[in-house]
DRENROTI-690524 format. One line per 2 residues: number of its first residue (from 0); their letters; for each residue x, y, z of N, C-alpha, C. Coordinates in nm, 2 decimals, always signed. Layout:
NUM	A	X,Y,Z,X,Y,Z,X,Y,Z | ...
END
This chain:
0	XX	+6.89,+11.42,+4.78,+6.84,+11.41,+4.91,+6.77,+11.54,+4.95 | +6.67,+11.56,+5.05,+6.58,+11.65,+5.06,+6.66,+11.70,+5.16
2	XX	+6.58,+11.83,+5.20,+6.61,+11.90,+5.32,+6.61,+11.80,+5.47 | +6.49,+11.74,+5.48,+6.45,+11.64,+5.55,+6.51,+11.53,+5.56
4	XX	+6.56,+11.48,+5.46,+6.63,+11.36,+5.47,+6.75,+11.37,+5.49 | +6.80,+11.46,+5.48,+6.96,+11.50,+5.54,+6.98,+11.50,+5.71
6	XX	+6.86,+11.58,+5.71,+6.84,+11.61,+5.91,+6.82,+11.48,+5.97 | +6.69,+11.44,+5.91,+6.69,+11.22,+5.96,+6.80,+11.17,+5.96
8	XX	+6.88,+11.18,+5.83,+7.03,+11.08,+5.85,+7.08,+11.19,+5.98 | +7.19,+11.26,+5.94,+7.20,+11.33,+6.05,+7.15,+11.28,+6.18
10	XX	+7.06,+11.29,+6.25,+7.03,+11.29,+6.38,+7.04,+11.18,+6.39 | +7.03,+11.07,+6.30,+7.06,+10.91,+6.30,+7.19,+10.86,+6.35
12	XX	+7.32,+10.96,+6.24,+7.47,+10.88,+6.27,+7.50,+11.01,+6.40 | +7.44,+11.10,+6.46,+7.50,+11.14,+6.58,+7.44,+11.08,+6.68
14	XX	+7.34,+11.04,+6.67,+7.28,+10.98,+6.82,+7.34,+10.85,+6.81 | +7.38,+10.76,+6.71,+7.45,+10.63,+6.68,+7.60,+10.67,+6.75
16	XX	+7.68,+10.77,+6.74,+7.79,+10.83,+6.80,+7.78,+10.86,+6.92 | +7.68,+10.88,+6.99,+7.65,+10.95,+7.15,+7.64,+10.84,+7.23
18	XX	+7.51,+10.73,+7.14,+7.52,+10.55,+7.17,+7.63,+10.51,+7.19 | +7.71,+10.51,+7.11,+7.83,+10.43,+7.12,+7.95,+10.49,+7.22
20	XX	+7.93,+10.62,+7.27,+8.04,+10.65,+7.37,+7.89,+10.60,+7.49 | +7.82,+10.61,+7.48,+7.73,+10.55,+7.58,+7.77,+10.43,+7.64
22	XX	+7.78,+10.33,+7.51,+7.80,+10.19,+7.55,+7.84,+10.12,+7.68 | +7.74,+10.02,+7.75,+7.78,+9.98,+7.86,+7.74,+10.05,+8.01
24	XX	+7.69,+10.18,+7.96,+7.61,+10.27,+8.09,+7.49,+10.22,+8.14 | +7.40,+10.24,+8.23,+7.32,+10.17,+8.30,+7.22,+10.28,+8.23
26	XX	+7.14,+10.21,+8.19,+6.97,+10.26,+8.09,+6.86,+10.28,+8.19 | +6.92,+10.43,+8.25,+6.83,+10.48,+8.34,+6.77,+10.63,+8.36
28	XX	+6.70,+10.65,+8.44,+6.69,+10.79,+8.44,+6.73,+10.83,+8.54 | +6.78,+10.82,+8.61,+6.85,+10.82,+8.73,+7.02,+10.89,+8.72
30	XX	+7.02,+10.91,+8.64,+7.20,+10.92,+8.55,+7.18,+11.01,+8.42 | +7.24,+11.10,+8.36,+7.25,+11.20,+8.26,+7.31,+11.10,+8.19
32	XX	+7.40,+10.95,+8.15,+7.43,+10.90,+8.08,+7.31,+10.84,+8.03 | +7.22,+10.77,+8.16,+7.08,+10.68,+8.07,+7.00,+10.75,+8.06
34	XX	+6.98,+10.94,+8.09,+6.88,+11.01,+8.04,+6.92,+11.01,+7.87 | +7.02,+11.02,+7.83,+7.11,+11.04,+7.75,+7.04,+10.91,+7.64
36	XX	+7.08,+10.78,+7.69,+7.04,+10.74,+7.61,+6.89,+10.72,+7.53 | +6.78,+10.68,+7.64,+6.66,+10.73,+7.57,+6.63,+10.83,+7.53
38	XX	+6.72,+10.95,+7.50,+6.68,+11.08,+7.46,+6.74,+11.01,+7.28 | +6.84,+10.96,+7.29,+6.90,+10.95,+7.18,+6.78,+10.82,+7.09
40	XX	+6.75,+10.72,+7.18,+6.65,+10.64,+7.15,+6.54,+10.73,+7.09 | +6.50,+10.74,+7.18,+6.40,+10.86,+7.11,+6.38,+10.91,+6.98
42	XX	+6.46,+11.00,+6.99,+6.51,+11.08,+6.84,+6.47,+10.99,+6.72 | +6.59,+10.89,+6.74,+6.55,+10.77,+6.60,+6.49,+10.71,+6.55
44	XX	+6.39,+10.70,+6.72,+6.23,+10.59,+6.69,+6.18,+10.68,+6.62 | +6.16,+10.85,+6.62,+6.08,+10.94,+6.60,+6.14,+10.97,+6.42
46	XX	+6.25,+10.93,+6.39,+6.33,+10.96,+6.24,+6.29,+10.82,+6.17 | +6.25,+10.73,+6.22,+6.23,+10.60,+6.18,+6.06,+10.61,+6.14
48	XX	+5.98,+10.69,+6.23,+5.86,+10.71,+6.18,+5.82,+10.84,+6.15 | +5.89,+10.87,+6.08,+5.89,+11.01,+5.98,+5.76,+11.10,+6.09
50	XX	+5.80,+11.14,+6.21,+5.70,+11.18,+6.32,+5.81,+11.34,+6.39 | +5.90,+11.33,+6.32,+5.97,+11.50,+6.39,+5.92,+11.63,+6.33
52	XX	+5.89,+11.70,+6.39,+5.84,+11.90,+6.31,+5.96,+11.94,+6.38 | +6.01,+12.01,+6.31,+6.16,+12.09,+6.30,+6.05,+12.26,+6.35
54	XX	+6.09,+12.35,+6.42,+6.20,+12.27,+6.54,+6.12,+12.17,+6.62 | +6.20,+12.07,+6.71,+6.18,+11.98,+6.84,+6.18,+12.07,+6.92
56	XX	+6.05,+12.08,+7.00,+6.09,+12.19,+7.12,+6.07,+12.12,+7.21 | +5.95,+12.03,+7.21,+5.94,+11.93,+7.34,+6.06,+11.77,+7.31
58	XX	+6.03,+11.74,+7.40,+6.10,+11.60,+7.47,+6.25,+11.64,+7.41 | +6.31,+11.71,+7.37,+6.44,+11.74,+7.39,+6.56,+11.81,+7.48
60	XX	+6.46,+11.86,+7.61,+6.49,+11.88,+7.75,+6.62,+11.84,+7.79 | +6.66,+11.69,+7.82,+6.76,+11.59,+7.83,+6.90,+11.63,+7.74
62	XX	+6.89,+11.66,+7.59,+6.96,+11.68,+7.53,+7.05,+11.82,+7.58 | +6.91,+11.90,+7.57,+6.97,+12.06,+7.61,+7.03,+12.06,+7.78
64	XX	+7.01,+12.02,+7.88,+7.10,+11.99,+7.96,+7.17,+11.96,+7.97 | +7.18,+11.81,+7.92,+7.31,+11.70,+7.92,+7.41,+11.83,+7.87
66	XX	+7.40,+11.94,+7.75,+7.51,+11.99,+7.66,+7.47,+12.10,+7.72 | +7.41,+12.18,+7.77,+7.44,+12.30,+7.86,+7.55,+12.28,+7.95
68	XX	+7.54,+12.16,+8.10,+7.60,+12.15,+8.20,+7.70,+12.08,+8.22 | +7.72,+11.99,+8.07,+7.83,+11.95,+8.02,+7.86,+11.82,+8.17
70	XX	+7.75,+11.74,+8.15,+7.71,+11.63,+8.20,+7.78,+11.51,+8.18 | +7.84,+11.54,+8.08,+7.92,+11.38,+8.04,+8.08,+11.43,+8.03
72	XX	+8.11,+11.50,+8.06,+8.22,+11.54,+8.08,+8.33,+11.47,+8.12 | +8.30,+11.40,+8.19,+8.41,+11.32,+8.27,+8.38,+11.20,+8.16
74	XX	+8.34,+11.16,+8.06,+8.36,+11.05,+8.00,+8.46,+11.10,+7.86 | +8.49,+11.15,+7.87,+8.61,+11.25,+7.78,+8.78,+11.18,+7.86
76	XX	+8.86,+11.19,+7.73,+8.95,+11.16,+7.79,+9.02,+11.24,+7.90 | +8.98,+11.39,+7.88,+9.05,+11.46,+7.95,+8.98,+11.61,+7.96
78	XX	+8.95,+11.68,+8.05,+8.82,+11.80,+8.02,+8.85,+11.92,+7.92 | +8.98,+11.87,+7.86,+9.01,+11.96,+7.80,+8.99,+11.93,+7.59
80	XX	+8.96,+11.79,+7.60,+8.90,+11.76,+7.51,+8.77,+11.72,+7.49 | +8.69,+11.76,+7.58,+8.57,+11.68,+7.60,+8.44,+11.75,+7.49
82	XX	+8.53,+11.92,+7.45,+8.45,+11.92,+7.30,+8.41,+11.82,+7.19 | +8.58,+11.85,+7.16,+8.62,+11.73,+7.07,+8.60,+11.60,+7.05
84	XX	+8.56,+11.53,+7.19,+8.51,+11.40,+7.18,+8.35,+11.35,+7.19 | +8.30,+11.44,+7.26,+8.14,+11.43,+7.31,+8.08,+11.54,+7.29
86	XX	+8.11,+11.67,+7.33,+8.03,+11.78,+7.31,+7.98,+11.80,+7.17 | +8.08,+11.81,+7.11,+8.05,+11.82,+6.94,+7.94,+11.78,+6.86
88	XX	+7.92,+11.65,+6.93,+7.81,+11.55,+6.90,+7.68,+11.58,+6.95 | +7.64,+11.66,+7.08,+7.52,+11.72,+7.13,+7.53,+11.85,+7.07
90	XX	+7.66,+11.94,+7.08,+7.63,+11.98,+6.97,+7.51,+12.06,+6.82 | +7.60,+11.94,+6.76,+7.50,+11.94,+6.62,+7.36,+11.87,+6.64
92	XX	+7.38,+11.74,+6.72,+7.21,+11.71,+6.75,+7.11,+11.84,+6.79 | +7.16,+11.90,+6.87,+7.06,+12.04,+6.91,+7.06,+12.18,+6.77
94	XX	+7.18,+12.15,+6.75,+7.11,+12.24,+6.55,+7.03,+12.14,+6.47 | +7.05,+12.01,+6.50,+6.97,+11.95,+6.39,+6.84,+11.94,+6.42
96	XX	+6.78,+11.92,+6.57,+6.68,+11.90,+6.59,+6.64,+12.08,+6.60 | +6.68,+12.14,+6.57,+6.61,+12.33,+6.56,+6.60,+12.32,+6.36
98	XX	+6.61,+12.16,+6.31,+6.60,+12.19,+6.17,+6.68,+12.25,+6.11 | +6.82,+12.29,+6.14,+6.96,+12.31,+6.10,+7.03,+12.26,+6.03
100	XX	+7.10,+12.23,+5.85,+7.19,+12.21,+5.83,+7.29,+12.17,+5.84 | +7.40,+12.09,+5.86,+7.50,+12.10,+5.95,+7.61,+12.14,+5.80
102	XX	+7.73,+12.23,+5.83,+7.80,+12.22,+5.72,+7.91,+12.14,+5.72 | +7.92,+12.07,+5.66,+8.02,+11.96,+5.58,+8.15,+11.97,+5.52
104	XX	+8.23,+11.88,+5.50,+8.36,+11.91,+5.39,+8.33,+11.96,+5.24 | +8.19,+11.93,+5.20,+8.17,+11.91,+5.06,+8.11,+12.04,+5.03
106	XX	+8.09,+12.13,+5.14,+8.06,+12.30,+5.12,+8.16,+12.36,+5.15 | +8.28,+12.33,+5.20,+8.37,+12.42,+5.28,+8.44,+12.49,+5.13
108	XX	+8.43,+12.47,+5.03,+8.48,+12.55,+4.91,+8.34,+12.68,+4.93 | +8.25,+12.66,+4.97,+8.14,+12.79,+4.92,+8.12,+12.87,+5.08
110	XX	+8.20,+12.78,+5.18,+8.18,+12.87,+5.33,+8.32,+12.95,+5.35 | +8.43,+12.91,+5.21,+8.56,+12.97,+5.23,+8.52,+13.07,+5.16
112	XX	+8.44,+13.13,+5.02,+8.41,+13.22,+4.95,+8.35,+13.34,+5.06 | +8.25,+13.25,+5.14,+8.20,+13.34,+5.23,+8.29,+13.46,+5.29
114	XX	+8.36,+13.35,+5.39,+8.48,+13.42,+5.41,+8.58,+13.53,+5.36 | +8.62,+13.48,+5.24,+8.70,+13.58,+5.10,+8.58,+13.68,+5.07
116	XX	+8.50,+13.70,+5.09,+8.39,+13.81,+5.03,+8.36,+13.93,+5.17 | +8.37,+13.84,+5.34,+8.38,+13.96,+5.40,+8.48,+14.00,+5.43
118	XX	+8.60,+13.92,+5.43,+8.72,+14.01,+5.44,+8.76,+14.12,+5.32 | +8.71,+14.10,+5.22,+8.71,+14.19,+5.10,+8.61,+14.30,+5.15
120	XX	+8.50,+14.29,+5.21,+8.41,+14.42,+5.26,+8.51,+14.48,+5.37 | +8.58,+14.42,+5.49,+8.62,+14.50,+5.56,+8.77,+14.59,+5.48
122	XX	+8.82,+14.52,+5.40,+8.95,+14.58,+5.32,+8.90,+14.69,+5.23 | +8.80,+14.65,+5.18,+8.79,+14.76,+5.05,+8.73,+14.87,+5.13
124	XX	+8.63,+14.82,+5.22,+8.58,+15.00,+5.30,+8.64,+15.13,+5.25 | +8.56,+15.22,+5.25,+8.59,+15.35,+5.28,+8.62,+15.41,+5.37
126	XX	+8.53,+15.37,+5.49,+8.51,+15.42,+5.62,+8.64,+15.36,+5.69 | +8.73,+15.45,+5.78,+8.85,+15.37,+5.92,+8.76,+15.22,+5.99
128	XX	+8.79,+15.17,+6.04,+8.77,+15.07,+6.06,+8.85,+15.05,+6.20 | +8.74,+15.00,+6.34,+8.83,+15.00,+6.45,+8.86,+14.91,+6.44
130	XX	+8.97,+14.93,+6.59,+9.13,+14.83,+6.60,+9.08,+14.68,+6.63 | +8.94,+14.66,+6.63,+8.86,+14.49,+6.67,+8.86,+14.49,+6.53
132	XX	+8.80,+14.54,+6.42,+8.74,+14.56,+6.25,+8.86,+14.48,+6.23 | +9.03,+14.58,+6.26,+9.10,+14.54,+6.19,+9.15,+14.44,+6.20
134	XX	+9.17,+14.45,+6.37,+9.23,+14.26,+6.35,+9.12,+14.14,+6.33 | +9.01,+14.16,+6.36,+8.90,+14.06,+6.29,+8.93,+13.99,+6.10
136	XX	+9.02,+14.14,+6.05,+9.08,+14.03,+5.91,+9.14,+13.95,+5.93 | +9.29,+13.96,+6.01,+9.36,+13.87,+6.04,+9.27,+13.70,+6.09
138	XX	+9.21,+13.71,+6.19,+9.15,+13.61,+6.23,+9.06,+13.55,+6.13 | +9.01,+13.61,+6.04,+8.93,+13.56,+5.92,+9.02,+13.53,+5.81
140	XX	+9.16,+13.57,+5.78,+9.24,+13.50,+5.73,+9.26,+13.38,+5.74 | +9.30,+13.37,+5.91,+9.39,+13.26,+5.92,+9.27,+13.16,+5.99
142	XX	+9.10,+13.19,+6.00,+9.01,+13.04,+5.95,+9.00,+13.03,+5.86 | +9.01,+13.08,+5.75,+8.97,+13.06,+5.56,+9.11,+12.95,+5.55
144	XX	+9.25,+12.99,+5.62,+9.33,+12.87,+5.58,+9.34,+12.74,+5.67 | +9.26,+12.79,+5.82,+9.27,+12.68,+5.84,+9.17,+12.61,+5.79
146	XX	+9.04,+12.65,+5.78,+8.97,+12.54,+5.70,+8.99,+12.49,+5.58 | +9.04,+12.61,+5.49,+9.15,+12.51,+5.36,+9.17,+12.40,+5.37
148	XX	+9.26,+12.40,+5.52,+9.41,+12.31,+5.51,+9.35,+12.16,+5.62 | +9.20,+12.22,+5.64,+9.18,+12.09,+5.72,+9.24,+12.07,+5.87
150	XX	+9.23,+12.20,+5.94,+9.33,+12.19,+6.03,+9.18,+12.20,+6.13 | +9.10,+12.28,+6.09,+8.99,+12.26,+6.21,+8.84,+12.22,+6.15
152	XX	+8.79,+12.20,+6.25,+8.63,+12.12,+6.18,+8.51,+12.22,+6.25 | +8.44,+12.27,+6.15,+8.32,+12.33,+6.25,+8.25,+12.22,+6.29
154	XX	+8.14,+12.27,+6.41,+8.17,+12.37,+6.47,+8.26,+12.42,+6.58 | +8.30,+12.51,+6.57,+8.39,+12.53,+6.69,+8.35,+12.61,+6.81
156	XX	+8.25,+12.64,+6.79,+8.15,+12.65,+6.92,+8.19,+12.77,+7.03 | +8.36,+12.82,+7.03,+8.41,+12.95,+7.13,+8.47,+12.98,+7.02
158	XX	+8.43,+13.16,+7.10,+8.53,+13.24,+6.99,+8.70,+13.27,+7.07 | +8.70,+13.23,+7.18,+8.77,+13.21,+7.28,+8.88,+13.13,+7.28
160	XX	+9.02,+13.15,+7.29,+9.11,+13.27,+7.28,+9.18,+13.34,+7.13 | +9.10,+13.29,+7.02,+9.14,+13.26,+6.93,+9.10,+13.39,+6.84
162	XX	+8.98,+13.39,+6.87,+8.89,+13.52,+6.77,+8.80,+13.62,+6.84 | +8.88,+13.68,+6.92,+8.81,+13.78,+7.00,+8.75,+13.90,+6.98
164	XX	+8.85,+13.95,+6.83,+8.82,+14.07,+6.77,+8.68,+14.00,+6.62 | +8.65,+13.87,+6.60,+8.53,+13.84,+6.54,+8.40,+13.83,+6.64
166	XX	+8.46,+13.84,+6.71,+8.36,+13.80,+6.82,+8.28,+13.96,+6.86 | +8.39,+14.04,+6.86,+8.30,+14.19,+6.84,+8.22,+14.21,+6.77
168	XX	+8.31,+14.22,+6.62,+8.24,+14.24,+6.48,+8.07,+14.16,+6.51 | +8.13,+14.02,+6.59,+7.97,+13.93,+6.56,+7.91,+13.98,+6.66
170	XX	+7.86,+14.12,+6.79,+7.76,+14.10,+6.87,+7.63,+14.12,+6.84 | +7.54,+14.14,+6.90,+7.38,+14.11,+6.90,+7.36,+14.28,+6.82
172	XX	+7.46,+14.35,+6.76,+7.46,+14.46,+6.69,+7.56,+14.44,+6.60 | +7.55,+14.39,+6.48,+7.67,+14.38,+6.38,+7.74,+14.49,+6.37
174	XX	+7.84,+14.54,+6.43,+7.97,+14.63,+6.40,+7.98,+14.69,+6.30 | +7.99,+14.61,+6.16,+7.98,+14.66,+6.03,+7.89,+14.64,+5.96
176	XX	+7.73,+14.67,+6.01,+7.64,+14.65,+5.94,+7.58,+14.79,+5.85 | +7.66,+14.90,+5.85,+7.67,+14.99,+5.76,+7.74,+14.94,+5.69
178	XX	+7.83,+14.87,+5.64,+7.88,+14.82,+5.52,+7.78,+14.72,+5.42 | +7.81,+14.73,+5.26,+7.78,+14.66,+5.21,+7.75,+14.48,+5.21
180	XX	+7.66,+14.43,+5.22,+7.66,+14.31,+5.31,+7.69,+14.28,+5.43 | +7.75,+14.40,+5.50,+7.82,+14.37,+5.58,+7.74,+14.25,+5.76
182	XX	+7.64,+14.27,+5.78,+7.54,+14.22,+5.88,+7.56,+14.08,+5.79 | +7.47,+14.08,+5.69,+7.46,+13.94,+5.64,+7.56,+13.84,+5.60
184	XX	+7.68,+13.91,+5.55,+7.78,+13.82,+5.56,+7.88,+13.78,+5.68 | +7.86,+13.85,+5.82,+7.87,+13.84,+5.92,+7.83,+13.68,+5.96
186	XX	+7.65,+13.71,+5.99,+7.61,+13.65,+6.04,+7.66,+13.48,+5.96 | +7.65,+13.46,+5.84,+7.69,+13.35,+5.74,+7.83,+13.33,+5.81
188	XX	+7.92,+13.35,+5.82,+8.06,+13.33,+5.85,+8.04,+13.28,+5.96 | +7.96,+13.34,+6.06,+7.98,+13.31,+6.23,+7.87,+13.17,+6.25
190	XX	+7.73,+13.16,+6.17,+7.67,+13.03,+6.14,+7.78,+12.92,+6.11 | +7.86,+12.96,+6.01,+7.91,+12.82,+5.93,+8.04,+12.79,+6.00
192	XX	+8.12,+12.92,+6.07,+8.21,+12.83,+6.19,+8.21,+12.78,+6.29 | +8.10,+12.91,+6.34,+8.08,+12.86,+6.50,+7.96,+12.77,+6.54
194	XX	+7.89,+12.80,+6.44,+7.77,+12.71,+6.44,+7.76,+12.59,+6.36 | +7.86,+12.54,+6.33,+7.81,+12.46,+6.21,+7.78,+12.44,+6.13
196	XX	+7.68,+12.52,+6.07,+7.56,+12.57,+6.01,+7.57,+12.64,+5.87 | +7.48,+12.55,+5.76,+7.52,+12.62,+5.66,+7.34,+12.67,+5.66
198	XX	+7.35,+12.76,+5.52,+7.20,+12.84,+5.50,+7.09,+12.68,+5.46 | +6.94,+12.76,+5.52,+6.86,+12.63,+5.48,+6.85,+12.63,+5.30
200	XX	+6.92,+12.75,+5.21,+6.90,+12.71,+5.05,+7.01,+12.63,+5.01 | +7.16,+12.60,+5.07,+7.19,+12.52,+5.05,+7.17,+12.36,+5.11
202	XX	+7.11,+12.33,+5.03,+7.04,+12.24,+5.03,+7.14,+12.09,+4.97 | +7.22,+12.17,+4.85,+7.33,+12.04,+4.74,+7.39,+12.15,+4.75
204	XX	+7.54,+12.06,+4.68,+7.68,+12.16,+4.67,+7.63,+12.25,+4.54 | +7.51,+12.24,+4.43,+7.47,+12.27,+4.35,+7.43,+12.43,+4.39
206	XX	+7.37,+12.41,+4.51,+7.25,+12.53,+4.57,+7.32,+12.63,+4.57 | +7.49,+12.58,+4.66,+7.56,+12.67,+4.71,+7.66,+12.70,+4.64
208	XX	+7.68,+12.65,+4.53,+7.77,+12.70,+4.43,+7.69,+12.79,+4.34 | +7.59,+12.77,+4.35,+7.48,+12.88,+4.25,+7.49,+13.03,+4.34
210	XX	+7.48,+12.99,+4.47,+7.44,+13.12,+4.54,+7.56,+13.18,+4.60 | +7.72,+13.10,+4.59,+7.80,+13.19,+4.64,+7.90,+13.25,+4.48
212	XX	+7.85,+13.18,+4.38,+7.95,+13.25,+4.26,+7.89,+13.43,+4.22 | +7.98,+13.48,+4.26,+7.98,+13.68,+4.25,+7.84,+13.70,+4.31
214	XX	+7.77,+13.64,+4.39,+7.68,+13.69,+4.47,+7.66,+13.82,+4.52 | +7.75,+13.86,+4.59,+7.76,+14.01,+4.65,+7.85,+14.09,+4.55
216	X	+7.94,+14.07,+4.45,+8.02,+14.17,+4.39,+7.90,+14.24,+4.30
END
């Protein structure tokens, strides 16, 4: 499957998932639910006639509000799952229409290496490392097991209350980008958890097993 063809399917079975919590809403524009659905219509007529340029900047307006202002919200069982149930899904449609990747079960062995390669840069350092540096291992521990173990699904979209000290490491100034890899394997880790997002070279589990075996050692 091509780069392309992965993003078509993709934007296919999530806007099929947005539809289907849609189901039964009045097909209007008048309502963020029936903006919602011709936005999702849209999308598929446009994947159906091989007519998308990645990124989508126009007619995806609809999408990027609906999941900014968190518009469907009340169709959640409860606002405290309404990531989990709907959000998730606008979501990844807005990485996939920017031509995004999404990362999958079938990479999480080459986005857990990621992981094991910068907690090995922040441990091996030479340099002290501040008290965010240090507990940022801890927290990158214990996602490497929970994505092991299947316990969480990217993306997970906040770093909030969970990874506050990665959340440093990750600002609009990598923290330890004097370290060896240290920026680039940052940025990879905080793509592929928080973003969903794997690199555009992996492409097959082939790509990414080529490019995460001793890569940086």
């Amino acid at each position: 499957m091509t780069f392309k063809q992965e993003i078509y399917r993709d934007i296919n079975e999530n806007c099929d998932v947005v539809l289907n919590l849609l189901k039964g809403q009045p097909v209007t524009n008048d309502t963020a639910e029936g903006r919602m659905i011709y936005q999702c219509r849209w999308l598929k007529q446009q994947v159906a006639a091989d007519a998308l340029t990645f990124p989508v900047n126009d007619y995806v307006h609809t999408l990027k509000h609906v999941s900014a202002e968190r518009l469907l919200e009340h169709l959640a069982s409860s606002p405290d799952l309404y990531l989990e149930e709907i959000g998730i899904y606008l979501y990844r449609l807005l990485k996939l229409t920017k031509g995004k990747l999404l990362l999958k079960s079938e990479y999480y062995r080459y986005a857990l290496r990621c992981i094991e390669e910068l907690v090995s840069v922040l441990v091996h350092t030479t340099r002290p490392l501040s008290l965010f540096e240090q507990r940022a291992i801890a927290e990158l521990t214990h996602l490497k097991q929970e994505l092991a173990s299947g316990m969480i699904e990217p993306p997970l979209m906040h770093y909030y209350p969970d990874y506050p000290n990665f959340r440093e490491v990750n600002m609009s100034k990598i923290s330890i980008d004097d370290l060896p890899n240290g920026e680039f394997l940052t940025k990879i880790v905080a793509n592929l958890l928080f973003e969903g997002i794997r690199p555009d070279t992996w492409v097959t589990p082939d790509a990414a097993d080529k490019e995460t075996t001793n890569l940086w050692r």
